[in-house]
C-alpha positions in Angstrom: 94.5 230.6 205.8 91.7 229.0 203.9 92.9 227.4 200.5 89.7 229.4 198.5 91.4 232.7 199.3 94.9 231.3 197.9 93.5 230.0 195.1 91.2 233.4 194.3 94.0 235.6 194.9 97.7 233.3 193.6 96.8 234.2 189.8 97.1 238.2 190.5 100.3 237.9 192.5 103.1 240.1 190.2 100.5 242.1 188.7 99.5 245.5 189.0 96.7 247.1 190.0 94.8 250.3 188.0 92.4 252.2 187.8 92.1 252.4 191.6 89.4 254.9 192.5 86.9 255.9 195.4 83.6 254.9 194.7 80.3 255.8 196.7 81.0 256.6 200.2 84.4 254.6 201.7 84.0 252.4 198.9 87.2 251.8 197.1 87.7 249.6 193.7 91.1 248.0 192.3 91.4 246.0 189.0 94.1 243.6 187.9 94.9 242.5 184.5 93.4 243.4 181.0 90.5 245.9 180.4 87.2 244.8 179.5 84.2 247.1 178.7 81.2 246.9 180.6 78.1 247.8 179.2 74.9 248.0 180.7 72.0 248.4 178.7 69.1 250.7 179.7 66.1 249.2 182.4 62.9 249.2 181.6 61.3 251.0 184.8 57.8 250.7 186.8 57.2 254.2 187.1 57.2 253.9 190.3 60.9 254.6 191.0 62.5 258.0 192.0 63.6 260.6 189.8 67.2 260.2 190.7 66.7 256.4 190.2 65.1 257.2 186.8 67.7 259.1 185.5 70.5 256.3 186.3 68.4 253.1 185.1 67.3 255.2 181.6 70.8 255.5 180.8 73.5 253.1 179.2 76.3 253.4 181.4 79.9 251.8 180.1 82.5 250.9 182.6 86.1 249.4 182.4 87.2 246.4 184.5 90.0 244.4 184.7 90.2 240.9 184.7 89.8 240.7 188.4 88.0 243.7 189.9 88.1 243.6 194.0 85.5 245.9 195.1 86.3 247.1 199.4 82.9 247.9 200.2 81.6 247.9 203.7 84.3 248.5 206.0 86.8 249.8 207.8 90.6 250.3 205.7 93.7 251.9 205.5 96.9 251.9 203.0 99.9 252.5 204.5 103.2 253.1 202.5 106.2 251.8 203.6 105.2 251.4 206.9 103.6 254.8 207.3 99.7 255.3 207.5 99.0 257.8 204.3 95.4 256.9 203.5 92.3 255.3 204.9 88.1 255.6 204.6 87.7 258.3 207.2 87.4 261.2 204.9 87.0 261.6 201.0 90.4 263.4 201.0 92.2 260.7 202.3 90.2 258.2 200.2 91.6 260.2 197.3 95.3 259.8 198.7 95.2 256.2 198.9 93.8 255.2 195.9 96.6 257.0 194.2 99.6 255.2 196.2 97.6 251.9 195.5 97.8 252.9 191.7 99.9 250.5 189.7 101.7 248.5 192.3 101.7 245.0 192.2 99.9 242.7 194.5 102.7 240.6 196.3 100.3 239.1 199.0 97.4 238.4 200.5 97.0 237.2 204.2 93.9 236.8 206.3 94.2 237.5 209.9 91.0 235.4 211.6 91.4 237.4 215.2 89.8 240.7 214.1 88.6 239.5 210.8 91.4 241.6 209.3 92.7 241.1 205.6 96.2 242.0 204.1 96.9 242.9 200.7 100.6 244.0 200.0 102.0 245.2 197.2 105.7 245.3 195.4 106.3 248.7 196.4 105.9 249.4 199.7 101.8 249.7 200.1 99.7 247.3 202.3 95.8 247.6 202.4 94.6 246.6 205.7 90.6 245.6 205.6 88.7 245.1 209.2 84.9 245.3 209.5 82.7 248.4 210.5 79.9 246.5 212.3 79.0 242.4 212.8 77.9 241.0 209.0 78.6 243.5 206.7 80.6 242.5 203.6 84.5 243.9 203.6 85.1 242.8 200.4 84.5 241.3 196.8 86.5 239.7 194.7 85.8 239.3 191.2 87.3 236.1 189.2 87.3 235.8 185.3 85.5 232.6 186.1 82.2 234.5 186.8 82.6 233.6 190.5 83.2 236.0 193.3 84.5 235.8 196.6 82.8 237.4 199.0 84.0 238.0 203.2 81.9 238.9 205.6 82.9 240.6 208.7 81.6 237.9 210.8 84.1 235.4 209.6 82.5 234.0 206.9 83.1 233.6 203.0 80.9 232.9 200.0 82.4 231.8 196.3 79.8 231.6 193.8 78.8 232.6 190.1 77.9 236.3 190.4 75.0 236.3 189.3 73.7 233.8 191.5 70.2 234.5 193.3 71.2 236.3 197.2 69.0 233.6 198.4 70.9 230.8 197.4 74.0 232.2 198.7 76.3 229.6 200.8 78.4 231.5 203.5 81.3 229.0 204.9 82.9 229.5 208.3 86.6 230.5 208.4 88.4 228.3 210.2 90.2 229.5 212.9 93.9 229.7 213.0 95.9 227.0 214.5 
């Protein structure tokens, strides 16, 4: 497994997650260590935007994250507890149901499988979130660092690890090698 994912992931082992919750669609968001307020200040807007958009940019919003905030965006996932299948992104119910075994168990592991672009994350007691893409490129996952960096994987076997807020155009993706 590449050394980048050890390295992005080692410093969480033992801790717990929280505030686990279902975000937009199958999205899914964990954080790991001490809260932080996010606040995001109000945009100035063209005019040209929707209504909807309006009312979302012309706000403050204030969020909470963790130290490390992993963000499972576009794919395909499923928690299983102890060995049993109890949640996964096919329906918002069962979105609902994972998030809340994931909820305050400790990260134990995290293991990349390169045949089927599959990630593992296993937890203290008894959970695993299994991670495998929807389509050919999409982004499974993000991984937010305290260093400002975050590690990206794609589902076509490739991984970025840059400052956030770098420019999307300036975005290195690195192959993964495959395993041995």
């Amino acid at each position: 497994m590449s050394r980048v994912f050890n390295n992005a992931f080692r410093p969480v082992y033992g801790l717990p997650c929280w505030g686990v919750r279902p975000g937009y669609g199958t999205f899914l968001t964990l954080e790991f260590g001490q809260p932080h307020l996010r606040v995001r200040e109000p945009k100035q807007l063209t005019g040209e935007e929707s209504s909807r958009v309006k009312h979302l940019l012309e706000r403050r919003t204030v969020t909470v994250h963790g130290d490390w905030h992993l963000w499972v965006y576009c794919c395909n996932w499923a928690v299983h507890q102890n060995g049993t299948l109890v949640g996964d992104s096919t329906s918002e119910e069962r979105i609902k149901l994972a998030a809340e075994i994931l909820d305050g168990q400790a990260l134990e592991s995290f293991d990349y499988v390169w045949r089927g672009c599959k990630s593992h994350f296993t937890f203290d007691l008894g959970a695993r979130l299994v991670t495998s893409p929807c389509d050919r490129k999409s982004e499974q996952w993000l991984w937010y660092q305290p260093t400002g960096k975050v590690l990206t994987l794609r589902a076509d076997k490739k991984y970025s690890h840059q400052k956030k807020d770098a420019a999307p155009e300036s975005e290195r993706w690195h192959a993964i090698p495959k395993e041995a």
